[in-house]
C-alpha positions as CSV (number, residue, x, y, z in Angstrom):
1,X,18.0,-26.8,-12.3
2,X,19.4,-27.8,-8.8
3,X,17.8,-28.3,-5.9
4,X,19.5,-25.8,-4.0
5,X,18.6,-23.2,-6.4
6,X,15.0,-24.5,-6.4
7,X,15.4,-24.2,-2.7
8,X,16.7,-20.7,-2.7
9,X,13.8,-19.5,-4.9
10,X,11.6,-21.5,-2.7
11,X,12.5,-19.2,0.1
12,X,12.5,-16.0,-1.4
13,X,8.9,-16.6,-2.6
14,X,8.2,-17.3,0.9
15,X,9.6,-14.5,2.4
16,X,7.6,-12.5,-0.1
17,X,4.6,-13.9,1.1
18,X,5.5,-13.5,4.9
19,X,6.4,-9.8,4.1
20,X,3.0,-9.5,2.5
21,X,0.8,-11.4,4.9
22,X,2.1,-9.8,8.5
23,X,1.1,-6.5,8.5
24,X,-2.4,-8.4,8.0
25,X,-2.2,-10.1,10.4
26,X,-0.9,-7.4,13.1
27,X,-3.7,-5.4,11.8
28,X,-6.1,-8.3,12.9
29,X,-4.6,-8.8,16.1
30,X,-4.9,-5.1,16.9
31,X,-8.2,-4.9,15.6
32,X,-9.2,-7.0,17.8
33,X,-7.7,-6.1,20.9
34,X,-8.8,-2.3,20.3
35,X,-12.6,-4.0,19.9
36,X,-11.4,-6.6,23.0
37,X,-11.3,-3.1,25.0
38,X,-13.9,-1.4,23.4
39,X,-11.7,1.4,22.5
40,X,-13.0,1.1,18.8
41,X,-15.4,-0.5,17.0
42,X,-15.2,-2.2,13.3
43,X,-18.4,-0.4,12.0
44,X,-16.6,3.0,12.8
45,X,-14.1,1.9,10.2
46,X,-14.2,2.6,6.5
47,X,-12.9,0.4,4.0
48,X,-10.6,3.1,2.9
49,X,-9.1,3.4,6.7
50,X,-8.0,-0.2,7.1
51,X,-6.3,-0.4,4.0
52,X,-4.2,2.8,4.8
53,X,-3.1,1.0,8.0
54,X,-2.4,-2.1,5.7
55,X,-0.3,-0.2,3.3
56,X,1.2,1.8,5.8
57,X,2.3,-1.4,8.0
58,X,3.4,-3.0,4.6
59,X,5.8,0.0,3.8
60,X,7.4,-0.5,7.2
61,X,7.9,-3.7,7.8
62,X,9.8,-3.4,4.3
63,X,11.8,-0.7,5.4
64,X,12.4,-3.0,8.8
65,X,13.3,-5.7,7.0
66,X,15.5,-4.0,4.7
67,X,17.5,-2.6,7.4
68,X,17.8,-5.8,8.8
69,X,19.8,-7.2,5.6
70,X,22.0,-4.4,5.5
71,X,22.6,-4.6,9.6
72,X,23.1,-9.2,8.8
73,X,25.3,-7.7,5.4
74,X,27.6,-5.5,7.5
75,X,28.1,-7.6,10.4
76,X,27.7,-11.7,8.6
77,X,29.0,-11.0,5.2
78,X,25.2,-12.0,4.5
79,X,24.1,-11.3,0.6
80,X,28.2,-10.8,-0.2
């Protein structure tokens, strides 16, 4: 194999994970600025609830990204 092909793998593996991780993160974040200002607390949560938002996040921030390529692919030539 060559490096550049080890490379390329390397970053779509960590795109992957980026694209899997983020909407975990924002989650967090919001979480904890909703309980910062007291506007909800975690025990009013169910399991079930949080990972709705998680899947929901994850199915947009595909759909963002994805639009994204095709936006870099018509303007860049990107993925040509």
């Amino acid at each position: 194999m060559d490096s550049s092909d080890d490379l390329g793998q390397f970053t779509t593996v960590l795109l992957g994970v980026v694209i899997l991780f983020l909407p975990a993160l924002f989650i967090g974040f919001a979480l904890a600025f909703l309980q910062f200002t007291e506007a909800v607390l975690l025990t009013e949560l169910s399991t079930l609830e949080l990972v709705e938002l998680y899947l929901i996040e994850l199915v947009l921030f595909g759909v963002a990204i994805y639009l994204l390529y095709r936006l870099a692919a018509r303007l860049g030539g990107v993925g040509e």
